[in-house]
FILUMLO-506438 format. One record per residue (C-alpha): residue in three letters; y, x, z. Coordinates in steps of 0.25 Angstrom, whole numbers, m for minus. Layout:
{residuo:Ala&py:Y&px:X&pz:Z}
...
END
This chain:
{residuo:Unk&py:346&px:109&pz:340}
{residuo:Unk&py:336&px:111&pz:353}
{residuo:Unk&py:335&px:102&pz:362}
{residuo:Unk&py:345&px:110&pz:371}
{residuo:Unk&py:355&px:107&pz:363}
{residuo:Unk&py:352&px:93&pz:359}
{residuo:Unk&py:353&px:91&pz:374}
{residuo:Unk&py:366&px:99&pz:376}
{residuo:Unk&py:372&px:89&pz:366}
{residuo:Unk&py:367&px:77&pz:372}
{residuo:Unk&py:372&px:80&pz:384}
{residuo:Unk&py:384&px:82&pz:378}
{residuo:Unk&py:385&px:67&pz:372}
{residuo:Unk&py:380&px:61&pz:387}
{residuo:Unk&py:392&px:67&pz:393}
{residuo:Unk&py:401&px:59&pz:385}
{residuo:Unk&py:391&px:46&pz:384}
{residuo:Unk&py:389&px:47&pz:399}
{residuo:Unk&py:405&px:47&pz:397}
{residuo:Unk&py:406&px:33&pz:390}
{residuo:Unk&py:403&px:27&pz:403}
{residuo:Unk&py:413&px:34&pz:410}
{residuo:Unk&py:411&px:44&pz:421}
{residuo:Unk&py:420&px:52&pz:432}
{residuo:Unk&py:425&px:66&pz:425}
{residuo:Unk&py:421&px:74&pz:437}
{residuo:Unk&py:408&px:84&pz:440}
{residuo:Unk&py:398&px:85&pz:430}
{residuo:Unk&py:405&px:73&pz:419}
{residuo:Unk&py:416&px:82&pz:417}
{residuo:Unk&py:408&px:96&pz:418}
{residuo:Unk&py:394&px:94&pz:412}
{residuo:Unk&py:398&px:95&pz:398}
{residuo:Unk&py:404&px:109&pz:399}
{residuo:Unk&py:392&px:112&pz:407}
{residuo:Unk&py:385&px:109&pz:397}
{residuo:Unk&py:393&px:116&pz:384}
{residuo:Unk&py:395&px:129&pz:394}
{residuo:Unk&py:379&px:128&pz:393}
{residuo:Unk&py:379&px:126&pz:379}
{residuo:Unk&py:391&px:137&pz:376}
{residuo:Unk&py:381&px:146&pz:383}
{residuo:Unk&py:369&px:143&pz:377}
{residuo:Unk&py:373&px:144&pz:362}
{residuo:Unk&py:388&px:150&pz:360}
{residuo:Unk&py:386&px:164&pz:362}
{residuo:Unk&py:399&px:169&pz:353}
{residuo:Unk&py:409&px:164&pz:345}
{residuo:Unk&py:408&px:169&pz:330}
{residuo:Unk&py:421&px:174&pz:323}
{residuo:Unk&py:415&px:179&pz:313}
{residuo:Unk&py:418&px:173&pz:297}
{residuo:Unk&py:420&px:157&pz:299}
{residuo:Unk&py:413&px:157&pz:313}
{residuo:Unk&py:426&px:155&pz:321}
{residuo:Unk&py:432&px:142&pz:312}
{residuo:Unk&py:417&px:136&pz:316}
{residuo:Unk&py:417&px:138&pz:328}
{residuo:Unk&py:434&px:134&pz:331}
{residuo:Unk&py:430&px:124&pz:323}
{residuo:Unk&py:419&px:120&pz:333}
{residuo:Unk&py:428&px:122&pz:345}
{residuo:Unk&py:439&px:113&pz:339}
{residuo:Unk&py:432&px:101&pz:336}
{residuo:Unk&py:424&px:103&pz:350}
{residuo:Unk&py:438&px:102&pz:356}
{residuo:Unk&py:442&px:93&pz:348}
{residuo:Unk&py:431&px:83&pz:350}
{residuo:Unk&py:431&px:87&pz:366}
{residuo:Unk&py:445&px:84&pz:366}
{residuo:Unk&py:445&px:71&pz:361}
{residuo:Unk&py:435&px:65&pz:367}
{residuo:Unk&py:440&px:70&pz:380}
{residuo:Unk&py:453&px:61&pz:375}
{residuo:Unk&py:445&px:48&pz:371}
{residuo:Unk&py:439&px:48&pz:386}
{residuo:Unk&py:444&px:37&pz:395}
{residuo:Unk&py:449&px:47&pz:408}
{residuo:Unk&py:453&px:38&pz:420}
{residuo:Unk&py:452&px:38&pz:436}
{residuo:Unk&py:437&px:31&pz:441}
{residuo:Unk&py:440&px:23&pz:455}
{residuo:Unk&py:440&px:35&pz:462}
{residuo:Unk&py:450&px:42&pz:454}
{residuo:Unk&py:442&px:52&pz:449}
{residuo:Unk&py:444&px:54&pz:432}
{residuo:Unk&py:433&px:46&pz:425}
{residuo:Unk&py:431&px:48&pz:410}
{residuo:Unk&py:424&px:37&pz:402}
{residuo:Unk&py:421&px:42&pz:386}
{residuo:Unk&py:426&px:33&pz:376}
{residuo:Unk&py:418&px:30&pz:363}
{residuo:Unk&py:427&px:39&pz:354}
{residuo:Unk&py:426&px:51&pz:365}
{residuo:Unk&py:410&px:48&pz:364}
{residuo:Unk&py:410&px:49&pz:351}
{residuo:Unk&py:419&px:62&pz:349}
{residuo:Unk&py:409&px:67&pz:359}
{residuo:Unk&py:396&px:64&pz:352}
{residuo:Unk&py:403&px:68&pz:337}
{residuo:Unk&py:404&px:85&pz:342}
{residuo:Unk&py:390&px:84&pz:350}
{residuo:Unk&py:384&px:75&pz:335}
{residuo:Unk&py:391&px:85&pz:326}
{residuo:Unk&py:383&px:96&pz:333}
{residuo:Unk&py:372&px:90&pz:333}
{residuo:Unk&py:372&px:85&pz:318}
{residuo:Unk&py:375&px:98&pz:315}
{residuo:Unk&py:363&px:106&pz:321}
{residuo:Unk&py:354&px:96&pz:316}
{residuo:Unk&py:360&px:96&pz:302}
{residuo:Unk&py:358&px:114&pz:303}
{residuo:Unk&py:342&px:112&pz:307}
{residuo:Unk&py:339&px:99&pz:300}
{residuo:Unk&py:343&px:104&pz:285}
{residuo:Unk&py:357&px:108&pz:286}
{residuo:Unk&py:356&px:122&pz:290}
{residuo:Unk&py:356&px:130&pz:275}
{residuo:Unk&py:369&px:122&pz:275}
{residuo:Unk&py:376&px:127&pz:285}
{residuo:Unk&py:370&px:140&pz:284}
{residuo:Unk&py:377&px:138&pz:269}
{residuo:Unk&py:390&px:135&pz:275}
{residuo:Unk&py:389&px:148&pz:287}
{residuo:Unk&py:388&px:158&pz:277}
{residuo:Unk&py:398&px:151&pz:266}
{residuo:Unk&py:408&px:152&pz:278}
{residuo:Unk&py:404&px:163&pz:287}
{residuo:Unk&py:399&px:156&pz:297}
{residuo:Unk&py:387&px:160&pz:308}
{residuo:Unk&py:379&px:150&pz:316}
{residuo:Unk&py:385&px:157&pz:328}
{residuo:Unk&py:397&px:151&pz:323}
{residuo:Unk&py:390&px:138&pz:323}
{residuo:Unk&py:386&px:138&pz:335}
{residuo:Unk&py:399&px:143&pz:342}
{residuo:Unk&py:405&px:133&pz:335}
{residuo:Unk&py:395&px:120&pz:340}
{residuo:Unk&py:396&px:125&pz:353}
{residuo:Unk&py:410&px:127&pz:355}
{residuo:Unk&py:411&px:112&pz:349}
{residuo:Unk&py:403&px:108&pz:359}
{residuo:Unk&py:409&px:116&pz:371}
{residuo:Unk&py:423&px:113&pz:369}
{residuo:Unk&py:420&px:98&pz:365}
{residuo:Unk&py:416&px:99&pz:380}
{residuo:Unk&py:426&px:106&pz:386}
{residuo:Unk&py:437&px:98&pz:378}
{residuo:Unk&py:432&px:86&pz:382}
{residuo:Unk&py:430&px:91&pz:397}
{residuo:Unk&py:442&px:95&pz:397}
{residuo:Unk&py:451&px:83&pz:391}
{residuo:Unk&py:445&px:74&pz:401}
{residuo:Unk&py:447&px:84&pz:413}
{residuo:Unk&py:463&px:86&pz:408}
{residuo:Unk&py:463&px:69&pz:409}
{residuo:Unk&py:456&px:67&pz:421}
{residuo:Unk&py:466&px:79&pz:429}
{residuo:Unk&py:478&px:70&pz:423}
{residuo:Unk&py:471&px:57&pz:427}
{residuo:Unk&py:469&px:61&pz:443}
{residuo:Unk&py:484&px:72&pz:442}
{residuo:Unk&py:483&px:79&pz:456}
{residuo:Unk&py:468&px:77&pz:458}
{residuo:Unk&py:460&px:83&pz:448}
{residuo:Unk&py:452&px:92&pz:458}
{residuo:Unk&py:443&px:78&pz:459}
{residuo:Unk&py:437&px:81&pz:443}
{residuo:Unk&py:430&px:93&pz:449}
{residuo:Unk&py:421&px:86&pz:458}
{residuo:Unk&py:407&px:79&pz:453}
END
């Protein structure tokens, strides 16, 4: 991994640390993650493979990044601040679901440079897969784990406020 991407994914892990806290699901709380998978997406997924195996990886990426997204948009405590304005405060299972899809990328890629790359290698061709395949696959997890998650909270804090959901958009 470079360091770009060890900071992408700790920024990643701060969005919802910061969360634990608690913080107003407004301006940059509820935007800067797909800012930062829309940079990431950009960066490194260049195609999506279809080729052999390549497309179950990569659905197979997509899936659980929605799946984890999903959930731990649903384990985050949505309720009105004083003010009224949707405030979303992390629970320690949606932290966790969190940190398990940005660790299990992470555990991978060191696993591939520190010893475990003949294996996968190994298990590419015995299934006909290629490392654009792998790629696609990481980065959609991570994108639509994002973009679940983003938009699970968005969905309860439009229902929380009915008629005024126009205030979310504001910073």
């Amino acid at each position: 991994m470079t360091t770009t991407e060890y900071l992408l994914n700790a920024a990643l892990v701060l969005v919802v640390v910061r969360q634990l806290r608690g913080k107003r699901l407004a301006g940059a709380a509820l935007y800067l993650p797909l800012a930062i998978c829309a940079y990431a997406g950009y960066t490194y997924l260049h195609s999506i493979p279809t080729a052999g195996d390549d497309l179950a990886l990569v659905l197979i990426g997509s899936i659980t990044g929605l799946t984890l997204g999903t959930l731990c948009g649903l384990f985050t405590l949505v309720y009105p601040d004083r003010d009224g304005v949707p405030f979303a405060r992390a629970t320690g299972i949606a932290a966790v679901l969190w940190v398990l899809g940005v660790g299990s990328r992470i555990a991978f890629s060191l696993y591939a440079q520190h010893g475990g790359g003949e294996t996968i290698r190994h298990f590419s061709i015995a299934h006909a897969l290629s490392m654009d395949a792998w790629v696609a696959g990481f980065v959609l997890m991570a994108i639509l784990e994002a973009v679940s998650r983003t938009a699970v909270l968005l969905v309860r804090a439009r229902r929380l406020q009915g008629d005024r959901g126009a205030i979310i958009l504001e910073s």
